[in-house]
C-alpha positions in Angstrom: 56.2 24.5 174.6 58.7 25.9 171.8 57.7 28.4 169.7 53.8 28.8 170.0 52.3 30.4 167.6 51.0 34.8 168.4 52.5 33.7 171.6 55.0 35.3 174.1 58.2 33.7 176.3 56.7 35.4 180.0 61.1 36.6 180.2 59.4 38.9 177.5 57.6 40.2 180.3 59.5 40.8 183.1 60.0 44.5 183.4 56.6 45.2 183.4 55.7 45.1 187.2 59.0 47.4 188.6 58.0 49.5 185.9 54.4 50.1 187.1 55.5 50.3 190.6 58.0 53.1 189.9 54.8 54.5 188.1 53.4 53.9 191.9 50.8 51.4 189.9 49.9 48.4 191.4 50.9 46.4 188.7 48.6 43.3 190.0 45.5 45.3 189.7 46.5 46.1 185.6 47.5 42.2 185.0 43.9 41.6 186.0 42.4 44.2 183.9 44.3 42.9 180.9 43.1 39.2 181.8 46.8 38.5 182.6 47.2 35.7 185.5 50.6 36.8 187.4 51.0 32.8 187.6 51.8 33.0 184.2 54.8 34.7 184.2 56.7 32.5 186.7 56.3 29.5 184.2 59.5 30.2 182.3 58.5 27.7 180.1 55.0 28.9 179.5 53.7 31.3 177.0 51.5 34.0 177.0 48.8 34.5 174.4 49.8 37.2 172.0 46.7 39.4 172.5 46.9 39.2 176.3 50.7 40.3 175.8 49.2 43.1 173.3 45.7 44.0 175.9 48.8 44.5 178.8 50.4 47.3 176.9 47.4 49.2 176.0 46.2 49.2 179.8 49.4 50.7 181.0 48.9 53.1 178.5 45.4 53.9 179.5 47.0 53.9 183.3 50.1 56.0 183.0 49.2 57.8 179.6 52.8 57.7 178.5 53.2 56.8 175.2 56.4 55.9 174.7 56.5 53.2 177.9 57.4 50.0 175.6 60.5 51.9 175.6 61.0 52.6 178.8 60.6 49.1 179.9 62.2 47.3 176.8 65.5 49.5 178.4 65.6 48.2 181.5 66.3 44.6 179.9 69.8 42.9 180.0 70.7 40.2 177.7 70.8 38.1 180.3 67.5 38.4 181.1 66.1 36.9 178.3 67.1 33.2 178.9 68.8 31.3 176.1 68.2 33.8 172.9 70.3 36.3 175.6 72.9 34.2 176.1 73.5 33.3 172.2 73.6 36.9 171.5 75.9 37.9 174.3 78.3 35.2 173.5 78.6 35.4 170.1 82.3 36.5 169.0 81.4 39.4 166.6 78.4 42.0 166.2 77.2 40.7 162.9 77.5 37.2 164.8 75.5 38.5 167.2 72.9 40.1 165.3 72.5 36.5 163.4 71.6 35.1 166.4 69.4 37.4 167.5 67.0 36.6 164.2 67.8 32.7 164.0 66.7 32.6 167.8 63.9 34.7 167.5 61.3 31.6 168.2 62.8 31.3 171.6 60.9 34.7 172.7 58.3 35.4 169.9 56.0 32.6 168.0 54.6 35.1 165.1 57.2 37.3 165.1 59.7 38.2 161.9 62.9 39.7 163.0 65.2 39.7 160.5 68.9 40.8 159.4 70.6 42.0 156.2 73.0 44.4 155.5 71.7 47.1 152.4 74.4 49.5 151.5 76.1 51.2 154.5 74.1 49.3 156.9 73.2 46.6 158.9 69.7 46.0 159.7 67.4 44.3 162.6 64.1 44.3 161.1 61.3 43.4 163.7 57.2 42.9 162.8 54.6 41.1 164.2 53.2 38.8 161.7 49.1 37.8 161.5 46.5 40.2 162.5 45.8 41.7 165.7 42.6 43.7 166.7 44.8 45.2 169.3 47.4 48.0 169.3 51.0 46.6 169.0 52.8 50.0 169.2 54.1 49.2 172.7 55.7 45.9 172.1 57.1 46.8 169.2 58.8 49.5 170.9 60.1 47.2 173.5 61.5 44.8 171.0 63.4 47.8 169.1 65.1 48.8 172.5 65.9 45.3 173.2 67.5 45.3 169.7 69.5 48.4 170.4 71.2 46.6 173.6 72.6 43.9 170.4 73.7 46.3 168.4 75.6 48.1 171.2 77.3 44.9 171.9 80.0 46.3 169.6 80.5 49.5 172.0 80.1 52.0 169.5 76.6 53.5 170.5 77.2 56.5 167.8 76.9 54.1 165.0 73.5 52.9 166.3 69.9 54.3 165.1 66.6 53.5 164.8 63.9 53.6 162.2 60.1 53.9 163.2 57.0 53.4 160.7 55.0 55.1 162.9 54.9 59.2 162.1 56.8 61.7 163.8 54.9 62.9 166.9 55.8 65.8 168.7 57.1 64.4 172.1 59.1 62.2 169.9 62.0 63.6 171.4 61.1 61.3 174.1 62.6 58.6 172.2 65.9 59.7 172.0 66.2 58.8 175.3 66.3 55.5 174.7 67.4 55.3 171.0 69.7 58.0 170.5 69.7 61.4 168.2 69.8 58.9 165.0 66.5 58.0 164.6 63.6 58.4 161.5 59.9 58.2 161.6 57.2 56.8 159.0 59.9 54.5 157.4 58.6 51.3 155.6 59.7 48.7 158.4 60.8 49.2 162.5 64.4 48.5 162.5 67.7 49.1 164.4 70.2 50.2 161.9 74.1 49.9 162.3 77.0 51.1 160.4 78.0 48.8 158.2 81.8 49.1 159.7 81.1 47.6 162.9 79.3 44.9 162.4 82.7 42.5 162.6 83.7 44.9 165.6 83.9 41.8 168.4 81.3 42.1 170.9 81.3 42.8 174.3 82.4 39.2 175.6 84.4 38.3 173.1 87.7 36.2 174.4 90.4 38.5 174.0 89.1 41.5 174.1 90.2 44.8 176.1 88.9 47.7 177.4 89.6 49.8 174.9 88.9 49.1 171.1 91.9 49.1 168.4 89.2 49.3 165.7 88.8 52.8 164.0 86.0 54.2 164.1 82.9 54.7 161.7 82.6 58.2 160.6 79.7 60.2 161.4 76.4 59.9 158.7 
């Protein structure tokens, strides 16, 4: 059923499993401990309860201790993984297109989430929250859905004009993040957000008809 509410497309999930067993984690034994029937995630037109989404992410914590593993696994995602929302982003013409899309569709993955866009200033914005309340920890989807986010924005090709705002604090193994998000990134910022130069946003995206390998379009200049 369409957009459920504090409920999760299981294409949301589908990383989760290699990633454990890279981790040499037998990822059946944490879907059980987070109540999580495997079943569920081979119903692509199923959803999975919010909370169970939310328990999932805290036992891998618990498991592998790494805190930055929404990350990790929210990487390994290509557009095309993610069903129809992945296919309106990836064919939409231009990046501002694209990141339109991206928070129109947002039902197709999330019921209770807000991802929104706007450009303020020099920028243009991908906005992501989880609305509602939630006794449980949502640090690690959230961080999942920002790398996801990043993959849009670098539909335009220009990863240098791409960075990332976190409202959690800076930690110290923050640095960790950069691997996924690049150098340009800020910590205990009102909202989670990708954040893209302003100039690129009509930059055409990756499969945009006519487009070559190399782009005519000059460049943003560094912050």
């Amino acid at each position: 059923m369409f957009g459920e509410t504090f409920a999760h497309n299981p294409r949301t999930l589908l990383h989760i499993a290699p990633y454990l067993r890279s981790r040499s984690v037998n990822p059946l034994e944490i879907f059980k401990r987070a109540g999580v029937s495997p079943s569920t995630l081979l119903d692509a037109n199923g959803w999975v309860p919010r909370e169970l989404c939310f328990r999932l992410g805290n036992e891998i914590y618990n498991v592998t201790g790494e805190r930055f593993l929404g990350a990790d696994v929210g990487r390994a995602f290509a557009l095309s993984d993610l069903g129809a929302w992945g296919s309106a982003v990836s064919g939409a013409a231009t990046l501002r297109q694209a990141c339109a899309a991206a928070a129109s569709g947002i039902g197709l993955l999330h019921g209770g989430s807000d991802l929104g866009f706007r450009t303020e200033g020099r920028f243009g914005i991908l906005s992501f929250a989880f609305v509602g309340r939630s006794s449980l920890e949502p640090r690690q989807h959230i961080l999942g859905v920002l790398a996801v986010l990043r993959s849009v924005a670098l539909l335009a090709g220009v990863p240098e004009a791409v960075g990332a705002r976190f409202a959690q604090n800076y930690e110290r193994t923050g640095e960790r993040l950069e691997e996924t998000f690049g150098q340009s990134i800020e910590f205990g910022c009102a909202q989670d957000a990708i954040v893209i130069d302003r100039a690129i946003l009509d930059f055409p995206t990756e499969g945009a008809p006519g487009r070559g390998t190399t782009l005519t379009h000059s460049r943003p200049r560094g912050r």
